[in-house]
N, C-alpha and C positions, 0 to 999 in steps of 0.2 A: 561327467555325464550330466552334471546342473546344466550346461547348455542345451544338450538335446532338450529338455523338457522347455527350457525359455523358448527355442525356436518353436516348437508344436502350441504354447500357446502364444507366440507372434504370429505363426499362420491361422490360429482359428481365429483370433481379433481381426485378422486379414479379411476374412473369410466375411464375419460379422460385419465389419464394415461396408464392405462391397454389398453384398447385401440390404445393406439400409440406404445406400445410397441409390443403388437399384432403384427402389421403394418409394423414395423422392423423385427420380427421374421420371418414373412411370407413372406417378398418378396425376401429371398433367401433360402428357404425352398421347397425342391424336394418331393413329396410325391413319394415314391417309395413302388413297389409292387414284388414280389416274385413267384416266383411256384415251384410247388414239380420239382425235375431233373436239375434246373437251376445251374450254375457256382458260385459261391459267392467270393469274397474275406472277409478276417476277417480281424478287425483289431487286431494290434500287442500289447495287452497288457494296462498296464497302462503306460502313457507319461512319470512317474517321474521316472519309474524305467529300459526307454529304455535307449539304450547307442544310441551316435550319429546318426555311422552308422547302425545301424540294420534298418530291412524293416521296413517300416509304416502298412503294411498288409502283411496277406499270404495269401496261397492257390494260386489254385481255387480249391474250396471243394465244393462237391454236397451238395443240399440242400435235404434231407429226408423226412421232414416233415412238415407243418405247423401248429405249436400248436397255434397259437393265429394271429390275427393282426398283433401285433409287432414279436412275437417269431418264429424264427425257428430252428427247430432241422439239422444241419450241419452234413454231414459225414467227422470227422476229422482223420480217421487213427491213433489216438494217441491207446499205447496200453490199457492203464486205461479203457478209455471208446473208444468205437469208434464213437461215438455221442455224440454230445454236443450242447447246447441252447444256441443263443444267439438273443440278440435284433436287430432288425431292423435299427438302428443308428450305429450299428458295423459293419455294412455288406454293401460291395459296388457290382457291376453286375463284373463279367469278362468279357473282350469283345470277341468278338469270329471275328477271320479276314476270310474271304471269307470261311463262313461255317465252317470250319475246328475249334474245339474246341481249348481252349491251354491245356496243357501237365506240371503238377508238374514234376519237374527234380529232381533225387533223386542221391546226391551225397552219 
């Protein structure tokens, strides 16, 4: 019966831990939110297959749609599709200075 007792405090150390690591997770964690029309920046990609200098993000791309919580549907101007899903953990706000939106610049 020594194990019962091992297991019951391997799950509250369980317990504990998740817990603390909660606690790290969330105290620099943004909860951010979205609307149809908004500005978004995407990010650039996977990390292993940037090169140095290239952007960390592009756009600013309208946001379309909200499919989910997390998801939304981007207006990317790519020709394939012109909309595209991405997660909420991909997507940062673009700021907008004295009202005035910014402007992709199309070389």
């Amino acid at each position: 019966m020594d194990w019962i007792c091992d297991r019951k405090i391997a799950y509250k150390n369980t317990i504990k831990s998740h817990d603390y690591n909660k606690k790290l997770f969330d105290k620099n964690r943004k909860d951010m939110e979205f609307n149809v029309g908004d500005m978004v920046y995407v990010e650039n990609g996977n990390k292993l297959n940037r090169r140095k200098l290239d952007e960390l993000r592009i756009g600013p791309y309208k946001i379309i749609d909200r499919i989910s919580n997390s998801i939304y549907r981007i207006n990317t101007g790519h020709k394939k599709s012109e909309s595209n899903n991405f997660h909420i953990t991909k997507l940062s706000p673009a700021s907008t200075m004295d009202g005035v939106e910014s402007v992709e610049l199309v070389t």
